[in-house]
N, C-alpha and C positions, 0 to 999 in steps of 0.2 A: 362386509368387512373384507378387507383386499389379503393379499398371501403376506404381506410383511409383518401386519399387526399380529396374525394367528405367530410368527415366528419371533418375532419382538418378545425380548423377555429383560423386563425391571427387578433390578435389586435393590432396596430403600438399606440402609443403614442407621438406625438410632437408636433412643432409649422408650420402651412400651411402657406405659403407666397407665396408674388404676385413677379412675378420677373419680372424684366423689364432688357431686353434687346435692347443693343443700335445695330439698324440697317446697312445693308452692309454694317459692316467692319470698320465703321468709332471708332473712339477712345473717349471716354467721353468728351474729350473738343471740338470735333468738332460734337455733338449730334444735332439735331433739331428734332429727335423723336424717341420714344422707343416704344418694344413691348411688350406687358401684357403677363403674361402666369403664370401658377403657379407649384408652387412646394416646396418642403419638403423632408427631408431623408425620415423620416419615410412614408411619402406618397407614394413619391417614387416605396418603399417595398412594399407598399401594391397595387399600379397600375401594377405592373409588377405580382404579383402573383395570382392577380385576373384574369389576361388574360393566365395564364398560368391554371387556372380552379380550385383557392382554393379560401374555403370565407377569408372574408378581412373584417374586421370593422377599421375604425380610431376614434381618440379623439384627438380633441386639443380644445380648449378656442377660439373665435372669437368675435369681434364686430359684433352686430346684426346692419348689414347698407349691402346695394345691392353690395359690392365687397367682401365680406364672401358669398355671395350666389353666385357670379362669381365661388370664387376658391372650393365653396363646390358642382357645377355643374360638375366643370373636374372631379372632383373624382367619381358623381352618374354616368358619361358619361360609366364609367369602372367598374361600377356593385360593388365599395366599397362605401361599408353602413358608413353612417355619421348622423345615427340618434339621438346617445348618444352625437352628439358634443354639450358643453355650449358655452353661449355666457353672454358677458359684456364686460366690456374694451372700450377702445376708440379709437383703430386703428388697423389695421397687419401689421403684420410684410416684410417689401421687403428688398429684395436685388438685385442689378442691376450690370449687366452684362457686360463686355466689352471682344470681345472675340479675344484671339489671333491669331497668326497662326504658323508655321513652324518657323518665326525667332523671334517674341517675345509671353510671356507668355501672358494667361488671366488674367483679373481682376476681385476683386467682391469686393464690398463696402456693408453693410449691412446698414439697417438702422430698429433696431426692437428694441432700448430702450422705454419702455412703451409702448409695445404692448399688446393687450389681453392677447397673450400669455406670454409673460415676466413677468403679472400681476395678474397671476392666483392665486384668493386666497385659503390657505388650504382649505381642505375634500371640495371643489365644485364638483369633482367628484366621484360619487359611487361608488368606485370600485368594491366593492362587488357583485354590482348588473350588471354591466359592462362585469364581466368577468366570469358569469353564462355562462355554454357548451365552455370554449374558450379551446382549446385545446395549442396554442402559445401567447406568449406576448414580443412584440418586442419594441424596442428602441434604442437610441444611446448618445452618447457624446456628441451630437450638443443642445439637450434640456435642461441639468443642465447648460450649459454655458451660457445659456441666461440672466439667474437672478437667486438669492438667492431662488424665489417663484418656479418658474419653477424645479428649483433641488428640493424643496420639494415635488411638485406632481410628478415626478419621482421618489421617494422614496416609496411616498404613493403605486403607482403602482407598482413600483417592489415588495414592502412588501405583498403586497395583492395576486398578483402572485402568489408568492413563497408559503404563506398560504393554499394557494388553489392547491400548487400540479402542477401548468401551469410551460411548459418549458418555458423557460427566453431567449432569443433573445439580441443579445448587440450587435453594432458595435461601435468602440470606437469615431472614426468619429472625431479628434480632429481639431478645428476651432480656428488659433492665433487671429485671429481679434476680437473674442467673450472672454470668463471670465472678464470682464470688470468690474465686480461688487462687488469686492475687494478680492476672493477667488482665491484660486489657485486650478486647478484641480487635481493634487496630495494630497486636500485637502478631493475633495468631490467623485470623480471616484472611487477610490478601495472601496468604500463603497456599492457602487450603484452595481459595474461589478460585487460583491463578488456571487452573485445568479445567472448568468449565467451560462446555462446547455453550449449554442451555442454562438462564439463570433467571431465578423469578426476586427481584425485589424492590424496596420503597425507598425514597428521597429519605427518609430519616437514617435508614441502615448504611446506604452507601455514603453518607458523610461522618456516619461512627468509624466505620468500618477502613475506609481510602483517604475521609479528609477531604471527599469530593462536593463542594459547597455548589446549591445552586441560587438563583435570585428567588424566593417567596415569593416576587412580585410580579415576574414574570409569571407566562398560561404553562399551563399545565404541559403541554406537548413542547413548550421551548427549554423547560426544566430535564422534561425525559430524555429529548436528542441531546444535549451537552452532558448527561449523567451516561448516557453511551459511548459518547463519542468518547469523555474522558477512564471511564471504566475498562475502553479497547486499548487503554494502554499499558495498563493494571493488569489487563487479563487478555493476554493474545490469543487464545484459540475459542472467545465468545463470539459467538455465530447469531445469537438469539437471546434478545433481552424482553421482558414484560415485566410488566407492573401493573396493577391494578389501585383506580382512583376512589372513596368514598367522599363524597360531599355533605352535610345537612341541608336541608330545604325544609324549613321546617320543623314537624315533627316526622318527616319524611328523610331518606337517605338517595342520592344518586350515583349508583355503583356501576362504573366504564372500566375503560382498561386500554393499555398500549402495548405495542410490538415491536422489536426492533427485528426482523427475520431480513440478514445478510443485506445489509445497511440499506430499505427499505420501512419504512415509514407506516402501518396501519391499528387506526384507532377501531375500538366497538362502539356497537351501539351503547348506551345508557339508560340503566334501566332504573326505575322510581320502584323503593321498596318501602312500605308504608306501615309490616311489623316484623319485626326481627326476631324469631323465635331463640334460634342462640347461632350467634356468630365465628366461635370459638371452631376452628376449622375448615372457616368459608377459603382461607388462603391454601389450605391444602387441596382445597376441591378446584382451586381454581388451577394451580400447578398440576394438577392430574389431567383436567382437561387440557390444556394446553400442550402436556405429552403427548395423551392420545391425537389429538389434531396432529402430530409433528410424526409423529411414530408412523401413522396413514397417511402420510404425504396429502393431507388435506391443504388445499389454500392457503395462505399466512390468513389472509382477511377472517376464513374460517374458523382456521387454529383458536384466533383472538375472539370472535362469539363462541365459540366452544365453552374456555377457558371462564371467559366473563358470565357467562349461563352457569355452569357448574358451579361458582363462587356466589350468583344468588341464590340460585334454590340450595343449596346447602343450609343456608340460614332460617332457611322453614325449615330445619329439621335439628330435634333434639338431640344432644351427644356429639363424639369428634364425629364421625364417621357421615358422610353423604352418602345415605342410602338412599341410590336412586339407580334407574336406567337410562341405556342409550336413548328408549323411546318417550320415556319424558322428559329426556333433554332435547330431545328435537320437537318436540309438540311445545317444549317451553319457546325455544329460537322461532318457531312458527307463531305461534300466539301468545306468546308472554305472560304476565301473572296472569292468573285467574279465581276468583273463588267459585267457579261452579262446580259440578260433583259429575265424576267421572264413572259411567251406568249406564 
């Protein structure tokens, strides 16, 4: 690992939640017990790049009661610092899980109205003082949707950012179940996104979001160069756009991805995944790797199998979190699935 990554240091910005999944297989109505675990986009991001060897700070707002100190233990377990996290509020935020398979879809039901985080009041957090030596400042579309409150400490933070010079991190990350709180996000996103250097998102979100329509009918790659080209008008200091593709085949899935790195054109390979253990954070796995690649002055071409390897093997793995490492993401890029046993 080169001298910049050891110095590179990521701040995520969101809200941490407890998620409860419902056990073997069964469906919400036939539940009689669920499993705790936690998780967050932006967590997410920062668990996955902390194991891949950059520092990682988070911030989000929690209730001071022993299930903030549950979900703020997974994250010290991963070596990302949660010392700047506030606390007040009066609950967290969950979302519970119900997971599909091959013939029907998953579920998620949220339930995070008047959570800490929902409830954060303006300047509680310092930013100033927060984002001394930070080198990146990440977030996403999932935080301003929570509440009117939360979209303004995302603001605070990107503005603060931006003042300071830090690249800007955004995945668009758009959630129908969430804006609940009488705004529209064509209201408050192109405001937020407009400071992003780095942005990870899909043809559904950028025509919520901009109003940016592209043809359906057109390929795949003539949709993403005109979602760029018109995005770089919307958003003048975007340097670097991806998106990652899912197809069905099947009862098969084909999971690719694209790059826009400094109006430069590179696709990944395509890989065929045949079972999906849970999906629920492959996007976050995929935005991690695609830092790391960008943080190590790795290749674009790289960056983009980084990014697209990290977003599948995520999906063999239960809960948000991709627990994994550098050296089975390189043995994946080298030889791709496998079920043999590794001894």
């Amino acid at each position: 690992m080169n001298n910049e990554s050891t110095q590179a240091k990521v701040v995520a910005f969101g809200e941490l939640l407890l998620r409860m999944s419902v056990t073997n297989g069964f469906r919400f109505t036939q539940a009689n017990e669920m499993r705790i675990q936690t998780g967050g986009a932006e967590a997410n991001v920062c668990i996955l790049l902390s194991q891949l060897g950059i520092q990682t700070k988070y911030l989000t707002r929690l209730p001071n009661n022993d299930l903030a100190k549950l979900a703020l233990n997974e994250l010290s377990k991963f070596k990302v610092e949660t010392s700047n996290c506030v606390f007040g509020g009066e609950r967290m935020g969950l979302y519970f899980v119900e997971n599909g398979n091959q013939i029907r879809q998953s579920q998620v039901i949220y339930d995070r109205n008047n959570s800490a985080f929902a409830t954060i009041p303006q300047d509680q957090i310092k930013w100033e003082n927060v984002l001394e030596d930070v080198t990146h400042f990440h977030w996403s579309g999932i935080s301003p949707g929570v509440s009117e409150e939360a979209s303004v400490a995302c603001r605070e933070a990107i503005l603060s950012a931006h003042r300071k010079g830090i690249i800007i991190s955004s995945d668009f990350n758009y959630r129908s179940k969430l804006w609940q709180y009488g705004r529209k996000p064509s209201e408050i996103m192109p405001g937020l996104l407009y400071y992003s250097t780095i942005t990870v998102a899909d043809l559904d979100a950028v025509e919520i979001y901009f109003g940016i329509k592209t043809d359906n009918k057109s390929s795949d790659t003539d949709r993403f160069k005109k979602a760029y080209d018109l995005l770089k008008q919307k958003m003048p200091y975007l340097k670097t756009l991806a998106m990652s593709f899912r197809k069905s085949e099947g009862q098969s899935h084909i999971y690719s991805a694209m790059l826009m790195y400094e109006e430069h054109l590179y696709q990944s390979k395509s890989h065929q995944i045949h079972l999906v253990t849970d999906q629920i954070g492959s996007g976050d796995a995929f935005t991690a790797g695609l830092l790391y690649g960008l943080i190590n002055n790795k290749h674009p071409q790289e960056c983009i199998e980084w990014a697209t390897a990290c977003g599948v093997l995520k999906q063999s793995i239960h809960g948000d979190f991709a627990v994994t490492s550098p050296e089975e993401i390189k043995h994946f890029l080298e030889i791709g699935t496998s079920n043999r046993i590794s001894r």
